[in-house]
C-alpha positions as CSV (number, residue, x, y, z in Angstrom):
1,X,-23.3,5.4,17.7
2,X,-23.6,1.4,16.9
3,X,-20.9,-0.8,17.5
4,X,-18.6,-1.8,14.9
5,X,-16.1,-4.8,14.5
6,X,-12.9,-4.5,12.3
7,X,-11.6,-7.6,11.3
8,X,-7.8,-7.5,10.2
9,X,-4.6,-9.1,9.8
10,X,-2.3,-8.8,12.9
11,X,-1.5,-5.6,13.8
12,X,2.5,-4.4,14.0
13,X,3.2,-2.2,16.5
14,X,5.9,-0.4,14.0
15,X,4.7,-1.9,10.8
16,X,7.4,-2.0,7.8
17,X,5.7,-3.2,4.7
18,X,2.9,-0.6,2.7
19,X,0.1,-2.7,3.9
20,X,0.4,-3.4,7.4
21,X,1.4,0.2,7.4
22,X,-2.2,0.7,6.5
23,X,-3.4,-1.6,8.0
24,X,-2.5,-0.6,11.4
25,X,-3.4,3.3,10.5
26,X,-7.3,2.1,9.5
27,X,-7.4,0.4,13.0
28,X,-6.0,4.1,14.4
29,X,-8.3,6.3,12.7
30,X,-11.1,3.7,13.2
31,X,-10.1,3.8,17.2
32,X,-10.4,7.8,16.5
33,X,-13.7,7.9,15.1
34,X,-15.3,5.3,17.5
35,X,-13.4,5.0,20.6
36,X,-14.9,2.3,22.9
37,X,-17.7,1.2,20.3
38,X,-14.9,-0.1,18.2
39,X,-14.1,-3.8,18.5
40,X,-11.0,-5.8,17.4
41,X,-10.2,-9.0,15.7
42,X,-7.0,-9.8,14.7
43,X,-6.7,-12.5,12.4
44,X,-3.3,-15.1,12.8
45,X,-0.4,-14.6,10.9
46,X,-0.2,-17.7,8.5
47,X,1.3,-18.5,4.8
48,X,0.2,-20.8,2.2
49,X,2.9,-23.3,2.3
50,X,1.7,-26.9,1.6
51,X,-0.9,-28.0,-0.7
52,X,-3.6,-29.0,1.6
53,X,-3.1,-25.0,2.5
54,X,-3.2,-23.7,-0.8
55,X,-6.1,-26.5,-1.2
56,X,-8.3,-25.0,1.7
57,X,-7.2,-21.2,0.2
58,X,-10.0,-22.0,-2.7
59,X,-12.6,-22.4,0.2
60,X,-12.1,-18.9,1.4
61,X,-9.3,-19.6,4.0
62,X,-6.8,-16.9,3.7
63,X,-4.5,-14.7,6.0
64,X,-5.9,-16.7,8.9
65,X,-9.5,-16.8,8.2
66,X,-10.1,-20.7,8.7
67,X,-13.8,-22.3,10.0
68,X,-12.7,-21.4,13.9
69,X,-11.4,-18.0,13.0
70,X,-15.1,-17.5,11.5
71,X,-16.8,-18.6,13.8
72,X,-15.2,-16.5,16.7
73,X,-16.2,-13.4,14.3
74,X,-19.8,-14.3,14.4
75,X,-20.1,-15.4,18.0
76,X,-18.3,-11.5,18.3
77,X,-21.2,-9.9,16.8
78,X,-23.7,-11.7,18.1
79,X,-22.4,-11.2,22.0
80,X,-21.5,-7.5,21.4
81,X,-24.6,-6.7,19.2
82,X,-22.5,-5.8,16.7
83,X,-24.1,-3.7,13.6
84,X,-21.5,-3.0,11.3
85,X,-18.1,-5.1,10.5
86,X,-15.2,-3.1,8.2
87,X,-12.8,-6.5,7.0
88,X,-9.7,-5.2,5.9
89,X,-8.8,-6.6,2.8
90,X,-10.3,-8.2,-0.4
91,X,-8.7,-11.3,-0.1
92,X,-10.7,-12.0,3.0
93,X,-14.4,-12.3,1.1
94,X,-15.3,-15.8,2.8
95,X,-15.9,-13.8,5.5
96,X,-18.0,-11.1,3.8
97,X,-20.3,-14.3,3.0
98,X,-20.6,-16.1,5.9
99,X,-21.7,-13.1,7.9
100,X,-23.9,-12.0,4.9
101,X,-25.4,-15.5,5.0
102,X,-25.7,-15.3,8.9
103,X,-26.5,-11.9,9.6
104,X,-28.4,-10.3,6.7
105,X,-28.7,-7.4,8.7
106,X,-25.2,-6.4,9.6
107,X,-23.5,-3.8,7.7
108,X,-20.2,-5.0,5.9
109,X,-17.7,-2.8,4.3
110,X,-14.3,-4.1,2.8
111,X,-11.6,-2.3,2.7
112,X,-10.2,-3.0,-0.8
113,X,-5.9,-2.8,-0.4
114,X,-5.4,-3.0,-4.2
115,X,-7.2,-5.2,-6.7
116,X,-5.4,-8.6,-5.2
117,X,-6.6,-11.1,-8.3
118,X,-4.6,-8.5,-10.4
119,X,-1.6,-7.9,-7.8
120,X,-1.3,-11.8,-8.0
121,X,-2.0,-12.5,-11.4
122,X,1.7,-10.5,-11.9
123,X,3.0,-12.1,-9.3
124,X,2.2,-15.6,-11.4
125,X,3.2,-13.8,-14.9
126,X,6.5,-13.0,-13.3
127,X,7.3,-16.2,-12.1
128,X,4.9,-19.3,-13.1
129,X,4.1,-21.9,-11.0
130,X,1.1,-24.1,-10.0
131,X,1.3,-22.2,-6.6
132,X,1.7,-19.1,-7.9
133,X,-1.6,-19.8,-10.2
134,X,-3.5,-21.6,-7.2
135,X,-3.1,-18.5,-5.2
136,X,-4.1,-16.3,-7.5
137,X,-7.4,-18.5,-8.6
138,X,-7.9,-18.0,-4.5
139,X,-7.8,-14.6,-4.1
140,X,-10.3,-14.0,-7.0
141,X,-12.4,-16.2,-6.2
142,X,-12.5,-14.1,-2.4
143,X,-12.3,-11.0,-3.7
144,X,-15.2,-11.4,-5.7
145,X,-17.4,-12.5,-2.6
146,X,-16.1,-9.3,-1.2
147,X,-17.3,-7.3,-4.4
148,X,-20.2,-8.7,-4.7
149,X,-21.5,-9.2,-1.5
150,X,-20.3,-6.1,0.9
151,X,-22.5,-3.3,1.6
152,X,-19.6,-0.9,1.4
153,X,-16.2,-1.1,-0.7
154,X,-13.3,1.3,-0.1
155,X,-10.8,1.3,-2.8
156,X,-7.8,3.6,-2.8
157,X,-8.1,5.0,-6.2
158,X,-10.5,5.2,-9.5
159,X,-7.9,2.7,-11.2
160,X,-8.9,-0.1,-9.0
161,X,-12.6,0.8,-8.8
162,X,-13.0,0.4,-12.7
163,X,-11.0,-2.6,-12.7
164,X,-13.1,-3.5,-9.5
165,X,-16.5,-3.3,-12.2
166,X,-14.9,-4.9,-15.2
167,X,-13.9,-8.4,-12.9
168,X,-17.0,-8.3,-10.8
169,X,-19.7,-6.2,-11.5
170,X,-19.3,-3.6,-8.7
171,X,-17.0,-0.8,-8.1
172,X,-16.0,0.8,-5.5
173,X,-18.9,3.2,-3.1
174,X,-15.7,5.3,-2.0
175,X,-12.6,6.1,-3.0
176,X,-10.0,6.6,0.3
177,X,-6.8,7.4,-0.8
178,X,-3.5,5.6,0.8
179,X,-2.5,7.5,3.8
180,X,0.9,6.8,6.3
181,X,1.4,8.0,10.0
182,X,3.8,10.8,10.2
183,X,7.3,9.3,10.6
184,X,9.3,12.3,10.6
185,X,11.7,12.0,13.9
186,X,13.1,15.5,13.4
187,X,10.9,18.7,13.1
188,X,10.8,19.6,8.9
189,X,14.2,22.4,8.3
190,X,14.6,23.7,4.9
191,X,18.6,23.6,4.3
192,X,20.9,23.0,1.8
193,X,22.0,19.5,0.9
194,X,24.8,18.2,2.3
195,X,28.3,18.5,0.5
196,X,28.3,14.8,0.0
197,X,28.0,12.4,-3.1
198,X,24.7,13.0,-4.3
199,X,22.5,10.5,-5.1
200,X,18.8,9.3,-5.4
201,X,16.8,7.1,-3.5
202,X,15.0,3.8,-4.3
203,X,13.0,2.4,-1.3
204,X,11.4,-0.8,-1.6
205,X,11.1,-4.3,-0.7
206,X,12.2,-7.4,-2.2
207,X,9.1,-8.4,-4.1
208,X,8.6,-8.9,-8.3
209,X,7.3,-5.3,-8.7
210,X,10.2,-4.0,-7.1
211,X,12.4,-5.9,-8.9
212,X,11.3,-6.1,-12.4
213,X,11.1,-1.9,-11.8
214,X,14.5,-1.6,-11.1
215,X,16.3,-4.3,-13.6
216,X,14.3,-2.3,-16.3
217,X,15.6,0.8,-14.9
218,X,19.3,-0.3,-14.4
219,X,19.1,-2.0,-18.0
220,X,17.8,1.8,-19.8
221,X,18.2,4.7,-17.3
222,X,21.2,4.0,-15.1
223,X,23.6,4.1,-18.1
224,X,22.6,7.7,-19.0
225,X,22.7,9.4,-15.7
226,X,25.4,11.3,-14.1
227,X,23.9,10.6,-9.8
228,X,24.2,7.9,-8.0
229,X,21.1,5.7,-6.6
230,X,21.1,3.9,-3.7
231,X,18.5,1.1,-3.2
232,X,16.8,0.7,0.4
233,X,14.2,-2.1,1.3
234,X,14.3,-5.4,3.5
235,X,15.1,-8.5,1.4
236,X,17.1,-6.2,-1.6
237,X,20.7,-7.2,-0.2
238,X,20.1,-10.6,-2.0
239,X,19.9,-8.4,-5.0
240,X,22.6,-6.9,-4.9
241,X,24.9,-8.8,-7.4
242,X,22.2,-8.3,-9.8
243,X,21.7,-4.9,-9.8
244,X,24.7,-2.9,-8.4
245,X,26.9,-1.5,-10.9
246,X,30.1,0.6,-9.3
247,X,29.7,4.5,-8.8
248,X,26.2,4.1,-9.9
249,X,24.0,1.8,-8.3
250,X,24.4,1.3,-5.0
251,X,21.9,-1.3,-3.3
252,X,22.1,-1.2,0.8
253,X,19.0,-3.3,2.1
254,X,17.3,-3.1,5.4
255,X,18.3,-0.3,7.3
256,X,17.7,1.0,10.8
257,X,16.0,4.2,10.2
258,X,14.9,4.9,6.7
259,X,14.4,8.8,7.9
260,X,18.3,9.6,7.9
261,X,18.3,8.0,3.8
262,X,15.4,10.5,3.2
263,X,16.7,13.3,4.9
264,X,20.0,13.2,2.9
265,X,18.6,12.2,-0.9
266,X,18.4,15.0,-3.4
267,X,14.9,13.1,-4.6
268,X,13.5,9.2,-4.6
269,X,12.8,7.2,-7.8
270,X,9.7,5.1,-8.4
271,X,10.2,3.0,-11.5
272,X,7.4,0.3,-10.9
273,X,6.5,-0.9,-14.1
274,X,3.2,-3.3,-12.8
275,X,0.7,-3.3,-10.0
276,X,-2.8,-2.4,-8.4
277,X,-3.3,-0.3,-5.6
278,X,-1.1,2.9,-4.8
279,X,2.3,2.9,-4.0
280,X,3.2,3.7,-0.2
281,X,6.7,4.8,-1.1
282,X,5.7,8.0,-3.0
283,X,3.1,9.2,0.0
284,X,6.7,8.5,2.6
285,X,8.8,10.5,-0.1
286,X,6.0,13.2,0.0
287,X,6.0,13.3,4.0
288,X,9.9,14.3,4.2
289,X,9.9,16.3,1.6
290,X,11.2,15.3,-1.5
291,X,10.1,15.1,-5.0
292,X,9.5,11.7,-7.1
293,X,10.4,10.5,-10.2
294,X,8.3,8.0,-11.5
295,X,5.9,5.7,-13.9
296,X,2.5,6.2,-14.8
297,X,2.4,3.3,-12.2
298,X,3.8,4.4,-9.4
299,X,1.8,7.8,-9.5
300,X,-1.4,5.7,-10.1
301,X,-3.5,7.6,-7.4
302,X,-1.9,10.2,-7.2
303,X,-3.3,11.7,-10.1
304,X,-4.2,15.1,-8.2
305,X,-1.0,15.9,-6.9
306,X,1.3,14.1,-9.8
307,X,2.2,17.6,-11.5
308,X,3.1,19.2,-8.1
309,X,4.6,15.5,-6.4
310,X,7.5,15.4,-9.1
311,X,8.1,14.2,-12.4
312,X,6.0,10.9,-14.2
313,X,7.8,9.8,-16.7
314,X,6.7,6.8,-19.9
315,X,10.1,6.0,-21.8
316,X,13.7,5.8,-20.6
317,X,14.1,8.9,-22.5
318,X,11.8,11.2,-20.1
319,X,13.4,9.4,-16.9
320,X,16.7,10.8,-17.7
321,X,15.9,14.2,-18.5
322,X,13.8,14.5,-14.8
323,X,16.8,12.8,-13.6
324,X,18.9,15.7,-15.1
325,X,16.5,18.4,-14.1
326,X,15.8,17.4,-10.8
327,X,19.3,16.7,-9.8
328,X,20.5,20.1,-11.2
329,X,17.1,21.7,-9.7
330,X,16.5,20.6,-6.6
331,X,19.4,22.0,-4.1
332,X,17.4,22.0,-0.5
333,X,16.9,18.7,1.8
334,X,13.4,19.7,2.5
335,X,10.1,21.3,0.3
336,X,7.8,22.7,2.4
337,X,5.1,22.5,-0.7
338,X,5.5,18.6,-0.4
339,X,4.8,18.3,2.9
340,X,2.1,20.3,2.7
341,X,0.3,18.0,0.4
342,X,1.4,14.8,2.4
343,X,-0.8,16.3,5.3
344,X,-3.6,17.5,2.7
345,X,-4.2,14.2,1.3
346,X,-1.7,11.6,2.7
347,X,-1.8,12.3,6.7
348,X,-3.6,10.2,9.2
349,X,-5.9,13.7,10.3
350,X,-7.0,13.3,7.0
351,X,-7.5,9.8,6.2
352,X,-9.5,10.0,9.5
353,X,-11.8,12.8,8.1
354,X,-12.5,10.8,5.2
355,X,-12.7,7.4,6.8
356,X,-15.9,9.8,9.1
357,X,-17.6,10.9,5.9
358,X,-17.7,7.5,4.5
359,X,-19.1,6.1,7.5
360,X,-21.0,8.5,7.7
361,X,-20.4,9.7,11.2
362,X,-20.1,12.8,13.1
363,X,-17.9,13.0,14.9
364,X,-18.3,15.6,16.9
365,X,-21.8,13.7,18.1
């Protein structure tokens, strides 16, 4: 087995956001599939803050990739003999080049997180700036090094591999679907809800897909439903004027275990409205057991499982009558049948399996 180099942001330990969530599961099932002929860099953690940043952003340097970063990466595979190098994320493209440029004859895959030039591009619609704008002109102009120039892309769904071809020329050579370490601290029980207040779950963080979902769902939905929603994520407390309204939406914030909030929801909403990717949240809801309802958006991925994974819903109209059906429906704390296709398609077993077929390694070798 040739050795391989994963490039990557800094690894978390217990990750909280989707994609260091992923992140750090691609570095575990890479560490399964390889063992000691897997090498790791871990790029700083930085932000692009002032303008000479933002400035240097549009020469490749992203997420800690900077001229020393680089060169550490190539002096890497040049001690190590080094065939193949997976970089972990899109955004990260300067790199693709430079070793392309280099090393001709090392293998380069990119794992593709969403599609960022369109993650950002709504970032900048929802709030223009000049940075916003600069950032996004960055990441494309990465992303389509990546594209363009690895040997390999990974993308998580057929959405973004079309939209992969219709910016750059090239989709995607796989498609991986998102996939989240089991987080379940208690063994899976089928019971009856608790005789409580019910109410339904929004977990997210405090970022403009979040927040756009959930004003647009608190402006059309909330008024119609009869069950209360509570909103979990890091950063939503400094939303919470805007978007709590008494007896009906509830938002909490961080909290210390986000299993206790799953294990006593009746189901979790997903009303993202924009975005690229897949969203984590509806693989964790899946995991412990509970059914979603959601947009087009939010299942985007999930197209195989959708019609078993809960309701997807277009209009205000549709969300409140699978708010009313599932509410009057759905009386245990745990479906088996969801779990069940978290660890089909969502676990890391088989992210692993897929991650070996792509790579085209045997594992058993």
């Amino acid at each position: 087995m040739s050795k391989t180099l994963l490039v990557t942001k800094k690894l978390d330990a217990t990750p909280k956001g989707g994609r260091q969530m992923l992140c750090k599961l691609n570095h575990d099932a890479l560490s399964s599939i390889f063992g000691k002929q897997l090498f790791l860099f871990e790029l700083p953690v930085t932000r692009l803050t002032r303008p000479r940043e933002i400035f240097n952003a549009f020469r490749g340097h992203i997420d800690g990739l900077t001229p020393q970063t680089t060169n550490q990466v190539i002096e890497l595979i040049h001690s190590e003999d080094v065939r193949q190098v997976i970089v972990d994320g899109s955004n990260l493209g300067g790199l693709v080049a430079t070793i392309k440029r280099s090393l001709p004859h090392v293998e380069v895959i990119t794992f593709f997180h969403n599609v960022e030039a369109r993650f950002f591009w709504g970032a900048f619609c929802t709030a223009k700036s000049t940075r916003a704008l600069a950032i996004c002109i960055a990441n494309f102009l990465s992303e389509r090094k990546a594209s363009r120039l690895s040997d390999k892309r990974f993308c998580l769904s057929q959405r973004d591999s079309r939209l992969l071809k219709n910016l750059y020329g090239q989709g995607a050579t796989h498609i991986l679907p998102i996939a989240l370490e089991d987080k379940m601290s208690n063994a899976p029980t089928t019971s009856p809800l608790a005789d409580v207040e019910p109410f339904a779950l929004f977990v997210g963080g405090n970022f403009f897909a979040n927040r756009d979902g959930l004003a647009w769902f608190i402006k059309h939905v909330a008024p119609s439903i009869n069950i209360k929603i509570c909103v979990i994520g890091k950063g939503m407390e400094e939303m919470r004027e805007q978007l709590e309204i008494p007896d009906r939406v509830e938002v909490i914030g961080q909290v210390d275990s986000l299993s206790e909030w799953y294990y006593r929801a009746h189901f979790v909403i997903a009303p993202i409205l924009d975005g690229s990717g897949m969203k984590t949240k509806v693989a964790e809801a899946l995991m412990y057991g509970k059914k979603v309802v959601g947009t087009p958006e939010a299942f985007s991925g999930y197209e195989q499982v959708a019609a078993r994974a809960g309701w997807c819903c277009s209009s205000p109209m549709q969300f409140v009558a699978a708010i009313n059906e599932a509410s009057s429906t759905i009386t245990s704390s745990f479906d088996p049948e969801l779990r069940l296709l978290y660890e089909e398609y969502f676990s890391f077993s088989s992210a692993t399996a897929r991650l070996a077929v792509a790579l085209r390694v045997d594992r058993d070798s």
